[in-house]
C-alpha positions as CSV (number, residue, x, y, z in Angstrom):
1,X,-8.7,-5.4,-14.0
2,X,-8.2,-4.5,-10.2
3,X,-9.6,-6.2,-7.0
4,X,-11.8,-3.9,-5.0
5,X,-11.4,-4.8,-1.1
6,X,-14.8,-5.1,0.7
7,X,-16.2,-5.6,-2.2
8,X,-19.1,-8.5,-2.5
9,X,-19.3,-8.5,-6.2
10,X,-16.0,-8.1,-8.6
11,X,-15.7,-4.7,-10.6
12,X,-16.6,-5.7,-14.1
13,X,-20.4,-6.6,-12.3
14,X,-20.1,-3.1,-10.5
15,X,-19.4,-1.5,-13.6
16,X,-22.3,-2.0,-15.1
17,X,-24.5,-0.6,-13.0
18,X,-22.5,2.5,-11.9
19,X,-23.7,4.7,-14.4
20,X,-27.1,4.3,-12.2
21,X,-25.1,6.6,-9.8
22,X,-22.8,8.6,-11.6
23,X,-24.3,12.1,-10.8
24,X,-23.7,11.2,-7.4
25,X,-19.8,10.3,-8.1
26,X,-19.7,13.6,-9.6
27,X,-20.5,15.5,-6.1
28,X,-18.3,12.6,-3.9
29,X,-15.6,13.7,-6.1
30,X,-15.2,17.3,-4.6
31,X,-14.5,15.8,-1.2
32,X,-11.7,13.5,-2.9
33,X,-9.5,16.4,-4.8
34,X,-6.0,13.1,-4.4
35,X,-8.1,10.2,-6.0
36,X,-7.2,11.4,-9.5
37,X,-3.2,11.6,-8.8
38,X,-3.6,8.1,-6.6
39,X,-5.7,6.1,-9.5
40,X,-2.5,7.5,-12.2
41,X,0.0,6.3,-9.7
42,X,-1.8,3.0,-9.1
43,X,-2.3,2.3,-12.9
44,X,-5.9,1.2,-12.2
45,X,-7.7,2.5,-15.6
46,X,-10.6,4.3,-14.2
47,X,-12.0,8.1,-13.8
48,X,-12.6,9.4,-10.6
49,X,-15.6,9.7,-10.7
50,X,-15.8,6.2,-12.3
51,X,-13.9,4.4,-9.2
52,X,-16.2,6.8,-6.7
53,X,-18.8,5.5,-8.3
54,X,-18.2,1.9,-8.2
55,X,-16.8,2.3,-4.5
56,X,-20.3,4.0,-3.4
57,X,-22.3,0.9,-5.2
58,X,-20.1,-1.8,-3.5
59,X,-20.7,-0.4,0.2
60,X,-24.6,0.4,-0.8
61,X,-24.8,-3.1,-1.8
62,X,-22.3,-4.1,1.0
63,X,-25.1,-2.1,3.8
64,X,-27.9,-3.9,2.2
65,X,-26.8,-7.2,2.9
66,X,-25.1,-6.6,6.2
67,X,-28.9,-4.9,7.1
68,X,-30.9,-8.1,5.4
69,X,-28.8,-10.6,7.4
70,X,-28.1,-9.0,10.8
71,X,-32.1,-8.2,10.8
72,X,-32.8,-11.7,10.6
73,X,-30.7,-12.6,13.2
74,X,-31.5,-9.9,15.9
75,X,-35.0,-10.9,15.3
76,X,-35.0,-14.7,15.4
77,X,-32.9,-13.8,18.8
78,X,-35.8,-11.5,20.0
79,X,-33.7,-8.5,20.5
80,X,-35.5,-5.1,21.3
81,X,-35.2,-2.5,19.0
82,X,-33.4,-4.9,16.9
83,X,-34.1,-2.7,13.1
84,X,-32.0,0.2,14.7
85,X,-29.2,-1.9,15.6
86,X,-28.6,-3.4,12.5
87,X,-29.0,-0.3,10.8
88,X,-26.3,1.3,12.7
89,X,-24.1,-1.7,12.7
90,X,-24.8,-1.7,8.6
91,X,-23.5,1.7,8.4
92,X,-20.7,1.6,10.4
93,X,-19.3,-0.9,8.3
94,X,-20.5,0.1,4.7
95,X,-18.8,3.2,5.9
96,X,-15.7,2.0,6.7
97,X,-15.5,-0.5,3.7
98,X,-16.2,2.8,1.7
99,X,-13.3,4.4,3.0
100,X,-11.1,2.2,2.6
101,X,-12.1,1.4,-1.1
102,X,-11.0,5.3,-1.6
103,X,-7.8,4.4,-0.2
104,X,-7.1,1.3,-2.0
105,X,-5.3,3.6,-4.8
106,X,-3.2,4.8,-2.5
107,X,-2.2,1.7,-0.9
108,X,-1.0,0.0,-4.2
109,X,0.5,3.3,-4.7
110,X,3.0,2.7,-1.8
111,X,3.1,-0.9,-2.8
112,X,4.6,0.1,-6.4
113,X,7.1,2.7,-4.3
114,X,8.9,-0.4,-2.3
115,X,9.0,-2.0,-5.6
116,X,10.4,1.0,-7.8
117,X,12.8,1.8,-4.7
118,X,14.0,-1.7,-3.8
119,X,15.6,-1.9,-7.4
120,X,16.6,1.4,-8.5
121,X,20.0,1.5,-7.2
122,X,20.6,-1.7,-9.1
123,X,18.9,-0.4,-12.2
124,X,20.6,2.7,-12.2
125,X,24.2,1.2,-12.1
126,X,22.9,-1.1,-14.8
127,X,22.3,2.2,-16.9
128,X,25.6,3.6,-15.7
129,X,27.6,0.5,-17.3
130,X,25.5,0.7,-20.4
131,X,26.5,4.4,-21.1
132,X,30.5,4.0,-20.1
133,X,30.6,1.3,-22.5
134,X,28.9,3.4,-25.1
135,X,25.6,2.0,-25.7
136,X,22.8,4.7,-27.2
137,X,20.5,6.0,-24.5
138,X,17.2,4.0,-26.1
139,X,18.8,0.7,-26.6
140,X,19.6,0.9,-23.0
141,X,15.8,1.7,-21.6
142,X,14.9,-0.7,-24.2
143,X,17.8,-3.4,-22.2
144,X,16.4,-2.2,-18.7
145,X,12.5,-2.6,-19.6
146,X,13.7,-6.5,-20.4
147,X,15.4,-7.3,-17.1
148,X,13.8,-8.2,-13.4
149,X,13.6,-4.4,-12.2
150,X,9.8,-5.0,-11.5
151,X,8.1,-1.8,-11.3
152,X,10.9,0.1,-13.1
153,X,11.2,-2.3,-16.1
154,X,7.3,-2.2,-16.4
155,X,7.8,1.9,-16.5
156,X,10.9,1.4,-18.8
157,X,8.6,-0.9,-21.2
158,X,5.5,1.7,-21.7
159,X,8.0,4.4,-22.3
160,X,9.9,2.1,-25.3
161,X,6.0,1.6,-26.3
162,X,5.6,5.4,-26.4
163,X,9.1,6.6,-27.8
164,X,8.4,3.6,-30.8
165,X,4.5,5.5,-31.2
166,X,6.6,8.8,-32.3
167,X,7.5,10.8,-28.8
168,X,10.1,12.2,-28.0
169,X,12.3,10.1,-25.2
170,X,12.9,13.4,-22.9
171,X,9.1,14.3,-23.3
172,X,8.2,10.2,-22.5
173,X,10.7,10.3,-19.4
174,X,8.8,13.8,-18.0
175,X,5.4,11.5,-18.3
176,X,7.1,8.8,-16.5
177,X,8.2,11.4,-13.6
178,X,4.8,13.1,-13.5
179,X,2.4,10.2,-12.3
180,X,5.1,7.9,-10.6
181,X,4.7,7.5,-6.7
182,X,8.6,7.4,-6.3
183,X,10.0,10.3,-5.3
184,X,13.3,9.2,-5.6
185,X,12.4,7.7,-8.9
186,X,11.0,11.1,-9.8
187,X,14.5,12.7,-9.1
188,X,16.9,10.2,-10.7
189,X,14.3,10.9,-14.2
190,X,14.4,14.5,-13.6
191,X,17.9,15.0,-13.3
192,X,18.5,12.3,-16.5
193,X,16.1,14.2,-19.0
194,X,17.7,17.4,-17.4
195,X,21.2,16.0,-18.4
196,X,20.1,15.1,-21.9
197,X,18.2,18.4,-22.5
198,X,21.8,20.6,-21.6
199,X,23.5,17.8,-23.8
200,X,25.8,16.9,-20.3
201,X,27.8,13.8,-20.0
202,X,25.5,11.4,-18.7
203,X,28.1,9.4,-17.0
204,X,28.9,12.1,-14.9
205,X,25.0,12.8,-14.2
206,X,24.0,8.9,-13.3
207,X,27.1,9.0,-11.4
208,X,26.1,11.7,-8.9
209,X,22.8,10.0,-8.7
210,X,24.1,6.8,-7.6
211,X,26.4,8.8,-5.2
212,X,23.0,10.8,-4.1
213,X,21.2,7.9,-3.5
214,X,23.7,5.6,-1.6
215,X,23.6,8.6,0.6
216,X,20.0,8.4,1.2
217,X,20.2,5.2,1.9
218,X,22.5,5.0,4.6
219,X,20.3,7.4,6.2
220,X,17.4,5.5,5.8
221,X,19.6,2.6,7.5
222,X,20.4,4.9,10.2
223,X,17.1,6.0,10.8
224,X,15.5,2.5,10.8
225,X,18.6,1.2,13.5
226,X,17.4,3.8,15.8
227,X,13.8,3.0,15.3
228,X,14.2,-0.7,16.5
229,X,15.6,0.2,19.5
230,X,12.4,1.2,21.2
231,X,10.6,-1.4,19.4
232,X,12.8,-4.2,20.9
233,X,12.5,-2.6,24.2
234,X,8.3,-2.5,23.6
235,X,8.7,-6.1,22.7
236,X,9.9,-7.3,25.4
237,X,7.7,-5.5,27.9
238,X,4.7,-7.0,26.0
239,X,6.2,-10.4,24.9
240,X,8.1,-11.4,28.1
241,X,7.9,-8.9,31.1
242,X,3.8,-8.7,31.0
243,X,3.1,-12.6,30.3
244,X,5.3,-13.8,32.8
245,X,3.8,-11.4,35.5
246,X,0.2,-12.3,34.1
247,X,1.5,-16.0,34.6
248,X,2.2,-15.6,38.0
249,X,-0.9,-13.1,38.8
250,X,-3.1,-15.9,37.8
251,X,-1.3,-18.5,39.8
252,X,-1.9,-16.3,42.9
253,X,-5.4,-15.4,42.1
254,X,-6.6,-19.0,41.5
255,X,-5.6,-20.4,44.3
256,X,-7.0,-17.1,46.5
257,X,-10.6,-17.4,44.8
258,X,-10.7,-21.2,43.9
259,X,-11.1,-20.5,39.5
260,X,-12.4,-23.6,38.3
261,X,-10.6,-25.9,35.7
262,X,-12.1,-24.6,32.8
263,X,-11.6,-21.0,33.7
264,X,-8.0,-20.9,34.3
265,X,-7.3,-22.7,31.1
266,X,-9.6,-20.0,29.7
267,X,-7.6,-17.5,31.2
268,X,-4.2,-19.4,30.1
269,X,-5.4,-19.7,26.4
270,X,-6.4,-16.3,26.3
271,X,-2.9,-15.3,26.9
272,X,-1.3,-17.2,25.1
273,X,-3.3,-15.8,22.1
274,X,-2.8,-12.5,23.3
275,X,1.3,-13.0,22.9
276,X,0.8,-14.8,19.3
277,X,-1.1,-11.8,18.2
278,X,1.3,-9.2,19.0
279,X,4.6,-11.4,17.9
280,X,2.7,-11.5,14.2
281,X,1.7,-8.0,14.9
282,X,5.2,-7.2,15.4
283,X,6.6,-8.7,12.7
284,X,4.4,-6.7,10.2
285,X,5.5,-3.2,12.0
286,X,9.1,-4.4,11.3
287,X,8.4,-5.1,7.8
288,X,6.3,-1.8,7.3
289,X,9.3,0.0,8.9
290,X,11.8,-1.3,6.4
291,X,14.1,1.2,4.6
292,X,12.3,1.1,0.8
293,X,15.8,1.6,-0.3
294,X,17.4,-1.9,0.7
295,X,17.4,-4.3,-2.4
């Protein structure tokens, strides 16, 4: 069972009455052709018209409580024209909790990727020692689906699952390729079932994928390096240059127009808020910008 952000009720309640609405997840669905491929890559269980549906029910309900309350309020505080307000303000963010509920596939999506990513250079030189010294190709997904690969021992496990139900291993592998969010993932599978369908020595094959992939990652490495540069450069306007000017702008200022006590603390607080914000902001724009690649 997933979490649905922005969502006031969990998804087993929502699921119940979604079939209420389903006609209308039918026509939503035409104007969300990637929800199918982003529900398959985030494993989350559901149709697409299922998951439009519950997404449309949790902002309708998610508008009718935002209108219920804020009308209350506006009222009680006598403001004019205070049913168009909150209707507006109710929509604006149903809306946006709508949107990003359609997203939300795609965000574990890209979650999964740093996962898969992070260890498959590891996991793939695991599979590489495995083969030299001569263990058969299932015992070693079976080996690899039983270690700490994360993502890629979870895909590893369902395909053991499958190949056990009577597949084939190169037709379980092309499943695991199709609906995986990991294009380098996708690759490494591609090439290996290509390697077992001409009957090539695999060695050989995980070798040149390892190879392939240490070069991706040193430009990944490269590329991050010379994306930090301006990023130091912005942090320092923003973290030092502009609060220390500020600083020394309000020192001038309050002793031209007399602030009071409270108002240059105000002002000082503010700041200082201002410059904690942007250091945590920082620090996630770093950590968004990390190569996926680095274990």
């Amino acid at each position: 069972m997933f979490k649905l952000p922005f969502s006031i009720f969990p998804v087993k309640v929502l699921r119940k009455w979604s079939h209420l609405f389903l006609g209308l997840g039918d026509y939503l669905t035409m104007f969300f052709p990637f929800i199918e491929i982003g529900l398959k890559q985030a494993k989350i269980e559901e149709k697409p018209r299922e998951y439009i549906t519950i997404c449309f029910l949790s902002s309708l309900i998610t508008f009718i409580f935002i209108a219920v309350f804020s009308n209350l309020l506006l009222y009680l505080a006598d403001v004019e024209k205070f049913l168009l307000f909150s209707i507006t303000v109710s929509l604006i963010f149903s809306f946006f909790g709508f949107m990003q509920q359609i997203m939300y596939p795609r965000l574990l999506a890209r979650k999964r990727v740093k996962s898969i990513e992070r260890n498959l250079l590891p996991a793939l030189q695991n599979i590489l020692i495995q083969f030299n010294s001569g263990v058969a190709f299932f015992d070693i997904l079976v080996n690899i689906s039983k270690e700490n690969y994360g993502e890629i021992s979870a895909e590893f496990t369902r395909a053991v699952k499958e190949i056990n139900a009577g597949k084939s291993q190169i037709e379980v592998l092309e499943e695991v390729a199709a609906v995986n969010p990991s294009l380098f993932f996708r690759r490494a599978l591609w090439q290996l079932v290509n390697g077992l369908k001409a009957g090539s020595e695999m060695s050989s094959v995980l070798t040149e994928i390892i190879s392939s992939l240490s070069e991706q990652q040193v430009l990944q490495i490269q590329k991050y390096g010379s994306q930090l540069n301006p990023l130091a450069m912005f942090y320092m306007l923003v973290v030092v240059i502009i609060p220390a000017l500020g600083i020394t702008f309000l020192i001038i200022i309050s002793s031209f127009i007399a602030l009071s006590e409270s108002a240059t603390k105000f002002a000082f607080w503010g700041l200082y808020g201002f410059v904690v914000f942007f250091q945590i902001m920082f620090l996630g724009m770093i950590k968004s910008k990390r190569p996926n690649l680095l274990s």
